[in-house]
Backbone as CSV, one residue per row, in Angstrom:
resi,resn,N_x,N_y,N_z,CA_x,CA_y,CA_z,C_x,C_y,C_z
1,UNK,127.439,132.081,137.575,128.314,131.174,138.293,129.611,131.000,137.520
2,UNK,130.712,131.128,138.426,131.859,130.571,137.656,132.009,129.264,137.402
3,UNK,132.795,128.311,136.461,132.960,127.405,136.081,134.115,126.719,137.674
4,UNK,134.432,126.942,137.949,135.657,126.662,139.480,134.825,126.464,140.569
5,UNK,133.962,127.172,141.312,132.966,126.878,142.350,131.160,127.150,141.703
6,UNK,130.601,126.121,141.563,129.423,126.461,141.873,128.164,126.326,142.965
7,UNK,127.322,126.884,143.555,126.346,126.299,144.437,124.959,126.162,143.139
8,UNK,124.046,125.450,143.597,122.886,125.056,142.824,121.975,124.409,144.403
9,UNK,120.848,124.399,143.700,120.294,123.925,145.128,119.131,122.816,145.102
10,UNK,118.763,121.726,145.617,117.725,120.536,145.940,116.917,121.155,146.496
11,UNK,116.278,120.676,145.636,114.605,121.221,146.497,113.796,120.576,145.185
12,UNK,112.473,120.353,146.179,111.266,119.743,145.176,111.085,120.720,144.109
13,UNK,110.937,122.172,144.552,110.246,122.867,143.678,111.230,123.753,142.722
14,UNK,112.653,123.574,142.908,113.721,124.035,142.309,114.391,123.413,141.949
15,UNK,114.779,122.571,141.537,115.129,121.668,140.873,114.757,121.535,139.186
16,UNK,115.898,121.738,138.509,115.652,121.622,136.874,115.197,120.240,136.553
17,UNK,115.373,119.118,137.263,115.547,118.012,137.146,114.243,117.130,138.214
18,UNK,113.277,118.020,138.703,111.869,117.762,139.086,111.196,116.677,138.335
19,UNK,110.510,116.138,138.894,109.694,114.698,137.963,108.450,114.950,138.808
20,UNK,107.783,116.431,138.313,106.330,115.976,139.325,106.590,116.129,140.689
21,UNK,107.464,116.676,141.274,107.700,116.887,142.732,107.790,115.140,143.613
22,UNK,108.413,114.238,142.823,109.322,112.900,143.391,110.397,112.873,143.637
23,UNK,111.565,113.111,142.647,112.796,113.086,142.641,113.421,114.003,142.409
24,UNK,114.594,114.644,143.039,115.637,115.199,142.122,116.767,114.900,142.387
25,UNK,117.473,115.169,141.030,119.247,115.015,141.085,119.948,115.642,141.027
26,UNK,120.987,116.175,141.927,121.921,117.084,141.564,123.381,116.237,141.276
27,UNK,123.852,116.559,140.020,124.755,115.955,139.477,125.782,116.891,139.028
28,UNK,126.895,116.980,140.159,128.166,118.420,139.572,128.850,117.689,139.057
29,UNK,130.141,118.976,138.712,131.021,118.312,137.734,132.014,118.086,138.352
30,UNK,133.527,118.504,137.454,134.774,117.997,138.049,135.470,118.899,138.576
31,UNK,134.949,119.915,139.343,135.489,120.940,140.502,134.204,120.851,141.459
32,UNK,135.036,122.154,141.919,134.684,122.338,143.670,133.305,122.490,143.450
33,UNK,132.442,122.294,144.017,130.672,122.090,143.785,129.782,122.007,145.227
34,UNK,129.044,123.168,145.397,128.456,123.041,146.500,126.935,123.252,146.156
35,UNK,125.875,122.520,147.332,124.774,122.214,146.706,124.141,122.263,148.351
36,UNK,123.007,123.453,148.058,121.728,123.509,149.169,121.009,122.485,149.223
37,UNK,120.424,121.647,150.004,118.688,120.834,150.422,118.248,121.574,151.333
38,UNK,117.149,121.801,150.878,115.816,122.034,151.207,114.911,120.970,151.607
39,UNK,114.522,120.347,153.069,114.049,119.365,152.909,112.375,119.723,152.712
40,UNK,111.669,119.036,151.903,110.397,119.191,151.174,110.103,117.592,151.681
41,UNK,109.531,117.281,150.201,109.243,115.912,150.327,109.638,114.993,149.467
42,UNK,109.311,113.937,149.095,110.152,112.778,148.349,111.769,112.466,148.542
43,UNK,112.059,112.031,147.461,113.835,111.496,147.394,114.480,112.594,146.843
44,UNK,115.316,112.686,146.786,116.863,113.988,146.040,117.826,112.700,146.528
45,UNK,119.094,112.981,145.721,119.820,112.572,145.490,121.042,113.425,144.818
46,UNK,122.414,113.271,145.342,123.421,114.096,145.318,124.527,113.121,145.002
47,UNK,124.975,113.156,143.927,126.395,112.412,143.700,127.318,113.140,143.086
48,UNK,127.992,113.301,144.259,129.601,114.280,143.579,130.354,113.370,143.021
49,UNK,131.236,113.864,142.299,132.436,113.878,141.419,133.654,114.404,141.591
50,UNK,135.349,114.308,141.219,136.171,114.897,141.335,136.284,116.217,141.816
51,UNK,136.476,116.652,142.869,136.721,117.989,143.733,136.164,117.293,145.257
52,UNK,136.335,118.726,145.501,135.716,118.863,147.053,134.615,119.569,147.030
53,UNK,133.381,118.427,146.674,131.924,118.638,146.667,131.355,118.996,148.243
54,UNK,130.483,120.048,148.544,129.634,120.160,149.605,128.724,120.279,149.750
55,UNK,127.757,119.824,150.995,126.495,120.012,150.840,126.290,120.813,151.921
56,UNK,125.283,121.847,151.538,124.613,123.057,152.791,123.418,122.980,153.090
57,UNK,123.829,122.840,154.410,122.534,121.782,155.115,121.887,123.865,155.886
58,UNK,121.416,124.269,155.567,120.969,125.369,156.273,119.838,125.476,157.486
59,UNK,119.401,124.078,157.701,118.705,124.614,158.244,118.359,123.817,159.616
60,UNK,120.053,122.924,159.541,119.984,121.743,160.477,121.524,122.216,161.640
61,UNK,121.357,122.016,162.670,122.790,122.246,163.682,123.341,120.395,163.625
62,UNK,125.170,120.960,164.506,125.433,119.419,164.618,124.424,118.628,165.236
63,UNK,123.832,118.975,165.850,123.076,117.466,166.992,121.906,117.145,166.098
64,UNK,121.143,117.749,165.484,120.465,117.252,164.620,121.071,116.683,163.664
65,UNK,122.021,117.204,162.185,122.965,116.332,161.691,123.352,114.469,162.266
66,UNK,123.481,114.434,163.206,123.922,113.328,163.889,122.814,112.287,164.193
67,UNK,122.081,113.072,164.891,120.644,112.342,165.014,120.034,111.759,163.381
68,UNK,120.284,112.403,162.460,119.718,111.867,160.978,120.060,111.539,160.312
69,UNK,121.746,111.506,160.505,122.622,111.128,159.361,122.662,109.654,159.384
70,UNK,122.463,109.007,158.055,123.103,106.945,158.353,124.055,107.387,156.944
71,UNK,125.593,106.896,157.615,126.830,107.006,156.661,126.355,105.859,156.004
72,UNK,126.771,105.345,154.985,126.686,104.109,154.515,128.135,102.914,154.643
73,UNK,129.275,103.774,154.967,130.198,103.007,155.407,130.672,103.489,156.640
74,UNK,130.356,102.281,157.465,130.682,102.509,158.987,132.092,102.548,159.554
75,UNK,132.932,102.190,158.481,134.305,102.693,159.216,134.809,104.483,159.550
76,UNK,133.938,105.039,158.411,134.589,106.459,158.736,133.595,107.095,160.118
77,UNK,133.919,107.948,160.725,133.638,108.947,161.363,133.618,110.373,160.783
78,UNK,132.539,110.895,161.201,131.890,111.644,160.764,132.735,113.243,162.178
79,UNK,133.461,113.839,161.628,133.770,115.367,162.598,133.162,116.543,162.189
80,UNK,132.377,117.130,163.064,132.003,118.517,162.899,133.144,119.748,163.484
81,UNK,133.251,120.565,162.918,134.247,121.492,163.644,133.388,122.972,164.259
82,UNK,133.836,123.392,164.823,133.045,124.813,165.235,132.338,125.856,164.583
83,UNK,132.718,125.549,163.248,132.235,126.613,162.657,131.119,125.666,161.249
84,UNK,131.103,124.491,161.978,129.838,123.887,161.465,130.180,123.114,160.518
85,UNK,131.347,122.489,159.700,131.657,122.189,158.824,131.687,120.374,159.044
86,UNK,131.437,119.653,158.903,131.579,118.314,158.890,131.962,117.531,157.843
87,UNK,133.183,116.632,158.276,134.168,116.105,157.248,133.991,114.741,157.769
88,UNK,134.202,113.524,156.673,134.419,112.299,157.263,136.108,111.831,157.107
89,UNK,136.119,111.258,158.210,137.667,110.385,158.499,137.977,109.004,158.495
90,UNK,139.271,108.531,158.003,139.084,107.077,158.370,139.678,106.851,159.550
91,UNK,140.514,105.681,160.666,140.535,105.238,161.580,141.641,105.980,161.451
92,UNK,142.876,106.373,160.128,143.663,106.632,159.958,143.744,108.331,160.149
93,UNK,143.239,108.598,160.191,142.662,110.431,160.207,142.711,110.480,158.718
94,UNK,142.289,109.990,157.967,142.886,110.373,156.243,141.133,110.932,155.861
95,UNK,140.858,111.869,155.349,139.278,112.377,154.838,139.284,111.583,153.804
96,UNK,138.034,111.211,154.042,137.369,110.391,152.619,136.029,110.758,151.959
97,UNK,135.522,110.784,150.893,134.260,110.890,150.381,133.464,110.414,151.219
98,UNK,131.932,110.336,151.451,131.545,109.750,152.065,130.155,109.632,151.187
99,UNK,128.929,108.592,151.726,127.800,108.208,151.152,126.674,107.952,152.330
100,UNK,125.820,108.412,151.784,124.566,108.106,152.914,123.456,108.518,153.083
101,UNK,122.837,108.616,153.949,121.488,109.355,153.769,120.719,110.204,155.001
102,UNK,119.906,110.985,155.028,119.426,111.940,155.467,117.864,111.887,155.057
103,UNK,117.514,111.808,156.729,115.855,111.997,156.650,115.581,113.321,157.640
104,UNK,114.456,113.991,156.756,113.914,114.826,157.470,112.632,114.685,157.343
105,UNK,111.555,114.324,158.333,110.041,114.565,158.230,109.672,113.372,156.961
106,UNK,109.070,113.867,155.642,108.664,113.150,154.783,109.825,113.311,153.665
107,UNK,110.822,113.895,153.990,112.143,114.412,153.143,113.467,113.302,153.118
108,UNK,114.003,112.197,151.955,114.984,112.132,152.415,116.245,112.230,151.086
109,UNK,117.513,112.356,151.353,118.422,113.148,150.799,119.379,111.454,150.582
110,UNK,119.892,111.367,149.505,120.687,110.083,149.116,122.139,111.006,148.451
111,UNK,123.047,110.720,149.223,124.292,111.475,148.839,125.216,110.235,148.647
112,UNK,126.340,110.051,147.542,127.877,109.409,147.493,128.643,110.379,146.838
113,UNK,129.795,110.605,147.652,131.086,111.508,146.600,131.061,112.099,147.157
114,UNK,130.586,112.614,148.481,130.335,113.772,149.017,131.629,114.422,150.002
115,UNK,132.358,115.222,150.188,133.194,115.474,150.944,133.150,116.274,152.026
116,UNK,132.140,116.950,152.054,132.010,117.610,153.567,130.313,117.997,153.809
117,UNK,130.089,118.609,154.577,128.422,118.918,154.381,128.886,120.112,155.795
118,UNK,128.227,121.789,155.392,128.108,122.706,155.858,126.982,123.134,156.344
119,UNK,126.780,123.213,157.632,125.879,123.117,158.813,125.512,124.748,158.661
120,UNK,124.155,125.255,158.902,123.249,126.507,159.111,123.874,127.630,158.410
């Protein structure tokens, strides 16, 4: 991996940062940083940092996305674009980080810092 973009990926069973298949954390740095879930089971947790952090949701479309997503701040809106990419906005059109969470099945995903999340 270069030091400028990396991907790394959430998952119970991949995760360096595994506790027994409960938790994991993915914690990037201060560039561009993109990061797979895998939904399994227990909590993960994703907190970006300085750049334009993403998360790659592979295995979810927009209407599902929507159906599971709870932002944690209800002023932004949440846009998907065609080619799957989803950014949050404020009332102002200005993109902002965003925070929140994601359930799948017995799987759920705790994200803040996050700046976009990339669909299938």
């Amino acid at each position: 991996m270069n030091d400028q973009n990396k991907t790394s990926q959430i998952h119970n069973d991949a995760c360096g940062t595994n506790l027994g298949g409960a938790v994991d954390r993915a914690l990037p740095g201060a560039v561009h940083d993109g990061f797979i879930w895998l939904p399994a089971n227990g909590n993960d947790h994703f907190y970006g940092e300085v750049g334009q952090d993403t998360l790659y949701l592979p295995t979810l479309d927009a209407t599902r996305l929507r159906a599971l997503l709870t932002l944690y701040d209800a002023s932004l809106a949440m846009h998907i674009n065609l080619q799957g990419r989803a950014q949050f906005f404020d009332q102002g059109g200005l993109q902002h980080s965003s925070g929140g969470e994601l359930r799948i099945g017995g799987a759920k995903l705790i994200f803040f810092g996050l700046r976009a999340i990339q669909l299938g």
